[in-house]
C-alpha positions as MATLAB code, in Angstrom:
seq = 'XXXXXXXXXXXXXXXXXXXXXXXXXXXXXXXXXXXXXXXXXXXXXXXXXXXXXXXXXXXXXXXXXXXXXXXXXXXXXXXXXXXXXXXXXXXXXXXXXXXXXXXXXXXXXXXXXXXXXXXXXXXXXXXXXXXXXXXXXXXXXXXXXXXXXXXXXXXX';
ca = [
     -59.742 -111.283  197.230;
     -57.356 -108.200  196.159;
     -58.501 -105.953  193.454;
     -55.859 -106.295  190.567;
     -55.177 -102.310  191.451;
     -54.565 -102.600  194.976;
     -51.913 -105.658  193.754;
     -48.242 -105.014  195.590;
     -45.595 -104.356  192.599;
     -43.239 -107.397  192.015;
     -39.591 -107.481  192.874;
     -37.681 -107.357  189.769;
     -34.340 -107.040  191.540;
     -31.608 -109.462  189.893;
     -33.738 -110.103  186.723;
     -31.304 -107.227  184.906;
     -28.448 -109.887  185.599;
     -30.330 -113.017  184.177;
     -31.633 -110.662  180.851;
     -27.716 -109.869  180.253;
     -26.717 -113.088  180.824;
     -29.189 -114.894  178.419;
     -28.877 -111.728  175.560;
     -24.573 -112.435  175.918;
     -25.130 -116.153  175.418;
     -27.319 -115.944  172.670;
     -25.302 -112.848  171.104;
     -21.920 -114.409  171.848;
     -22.148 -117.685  170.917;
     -23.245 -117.490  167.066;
     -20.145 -114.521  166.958;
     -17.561 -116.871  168.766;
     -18.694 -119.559  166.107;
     -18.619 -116.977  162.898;
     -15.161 -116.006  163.834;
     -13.789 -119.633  164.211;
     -15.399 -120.647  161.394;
     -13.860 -117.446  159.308;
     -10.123 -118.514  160.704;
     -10.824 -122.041  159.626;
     -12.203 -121.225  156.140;
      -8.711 -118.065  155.548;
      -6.580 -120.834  157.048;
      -7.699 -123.514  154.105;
      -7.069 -120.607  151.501;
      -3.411 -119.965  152.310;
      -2.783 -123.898  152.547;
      -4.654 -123.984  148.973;
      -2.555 -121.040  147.723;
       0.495 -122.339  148.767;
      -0.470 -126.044  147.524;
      -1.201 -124.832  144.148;
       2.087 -122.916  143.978;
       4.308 -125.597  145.206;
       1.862 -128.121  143.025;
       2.989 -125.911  140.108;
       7.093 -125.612  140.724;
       6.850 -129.817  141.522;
       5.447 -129.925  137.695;
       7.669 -127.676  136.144;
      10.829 -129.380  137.732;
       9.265 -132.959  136.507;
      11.398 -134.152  133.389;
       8.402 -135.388  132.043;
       4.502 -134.634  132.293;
       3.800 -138.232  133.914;
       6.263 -137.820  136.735;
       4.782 -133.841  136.653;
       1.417 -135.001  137.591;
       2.589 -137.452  139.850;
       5.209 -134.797  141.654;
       2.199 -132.436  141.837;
      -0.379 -134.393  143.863;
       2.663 -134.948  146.335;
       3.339 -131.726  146.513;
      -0.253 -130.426  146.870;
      -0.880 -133.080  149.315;
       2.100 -132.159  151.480;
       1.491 -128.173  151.340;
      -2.136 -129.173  152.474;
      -0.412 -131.653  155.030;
       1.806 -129.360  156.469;
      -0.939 -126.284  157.010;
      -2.977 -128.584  159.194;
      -5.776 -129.885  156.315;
      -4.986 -133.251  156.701;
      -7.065 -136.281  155.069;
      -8.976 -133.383  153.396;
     -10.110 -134.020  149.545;
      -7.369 -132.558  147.004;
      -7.823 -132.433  143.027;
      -5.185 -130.818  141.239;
      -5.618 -129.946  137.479;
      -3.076 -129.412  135.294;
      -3.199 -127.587  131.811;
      -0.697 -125.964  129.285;
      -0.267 -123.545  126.905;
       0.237 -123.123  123.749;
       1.063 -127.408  123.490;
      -1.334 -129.033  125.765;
       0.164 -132.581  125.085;
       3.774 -131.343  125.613;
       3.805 -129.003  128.760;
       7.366 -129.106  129.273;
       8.477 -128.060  125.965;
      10.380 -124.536  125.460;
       7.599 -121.576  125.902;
       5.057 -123.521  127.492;
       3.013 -121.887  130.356;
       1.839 -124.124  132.815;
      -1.016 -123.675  134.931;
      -1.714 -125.909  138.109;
      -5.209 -125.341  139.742;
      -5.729 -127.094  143.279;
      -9.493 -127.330  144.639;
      -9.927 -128.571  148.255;
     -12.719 -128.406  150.773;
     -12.791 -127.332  154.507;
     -15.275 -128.422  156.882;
     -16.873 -125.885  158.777;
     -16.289 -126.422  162.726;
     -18.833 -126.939  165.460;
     -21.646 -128.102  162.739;
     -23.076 -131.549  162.773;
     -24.766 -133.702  159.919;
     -27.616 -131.413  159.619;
     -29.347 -132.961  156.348;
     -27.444 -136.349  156.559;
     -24.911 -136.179  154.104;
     -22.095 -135.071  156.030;
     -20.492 -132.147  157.637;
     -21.127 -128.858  155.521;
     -17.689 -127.970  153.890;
     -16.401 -124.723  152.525;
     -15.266 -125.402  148.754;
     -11.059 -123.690  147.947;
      -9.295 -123.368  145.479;
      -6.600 -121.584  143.524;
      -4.183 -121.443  140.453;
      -0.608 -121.026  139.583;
       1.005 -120.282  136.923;
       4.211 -121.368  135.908;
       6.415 -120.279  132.664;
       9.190 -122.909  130.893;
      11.912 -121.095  129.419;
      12.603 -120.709  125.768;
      15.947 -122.857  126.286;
      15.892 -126.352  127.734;
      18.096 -128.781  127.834;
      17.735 -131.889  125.399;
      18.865 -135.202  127.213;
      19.443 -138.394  125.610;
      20.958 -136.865  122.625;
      23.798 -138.539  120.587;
      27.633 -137.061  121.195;
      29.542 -136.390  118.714;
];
């Protein structure tokens, strides 16, 4: 037997190459997968921005509040469509000041708030109840003007 002194030093040529390799996969791999996820989760926010806004003009052209509501969950639904969130959940809350029951009277203000959710990539059902999902949302505001025009009203 060889005393443990007199022991020949190992070759530790190439192990350099397999350290780097292993510290860039592990280093790389959670970075590649925060920046995706941050360009999925900014992409959701400008199609929620823009949803609420065009949500809020759909209401305000409405003649009525019915056909407003209506008008706005098409038009949230399509601004979501068309930014690449499709299928994704969509509420959209409407509210009115100072006549809540009459939002398109003469100085109303209307206020259209659109909440959404965006699932976050490369993650799968970790606890079982589905994919985890980044919660959106945003408001718009929208003013009627002072002067509107009556319809239906008698000639004379």
């Amino acid at each position: 037997m060889r005393p443990l002194l007199g022991r020949a030093p190992r070759d530790e040529r190439g192990s350099a190459i397999v350290e780097l390799v292993w510290l860039g996969v592990l280093l790389l791999v959670p970075m590649v997968w925060v920046v995706i996820t941050l360009f999925q989760v900014q992409s959701g926010a400008f199609a929620v921005t823009t949803a609420a806004r065009s949500a809020g003009r759909a209401f305000a052209l409405a003649p009525t509040d019915a056909q407003g509501e209506v008008a706005a969950r098409q038009a949230a639904r399509q601004a979501l469509d068309d930014q690449g969130l499709d299928g994704v959940p969509v509420t959209v809350h409407v509210s009115c000041t100072p006549y809540p029951d009459q939002c398109h009277s003469g100085t109303s203000v209307i206020t259209v708030r659109v909440e959404t959710a965006v699932t976050l990539p490369l993650l799968p059902d970790v606890l079982g109840s589905g994919r985890p999902r980044f919660a959106l949302d945003a408001t718009h505001t929208v003013p009627i003007g002072q002067y509107q025009e009556i319809t239906g009203a008698a000639q004379e």
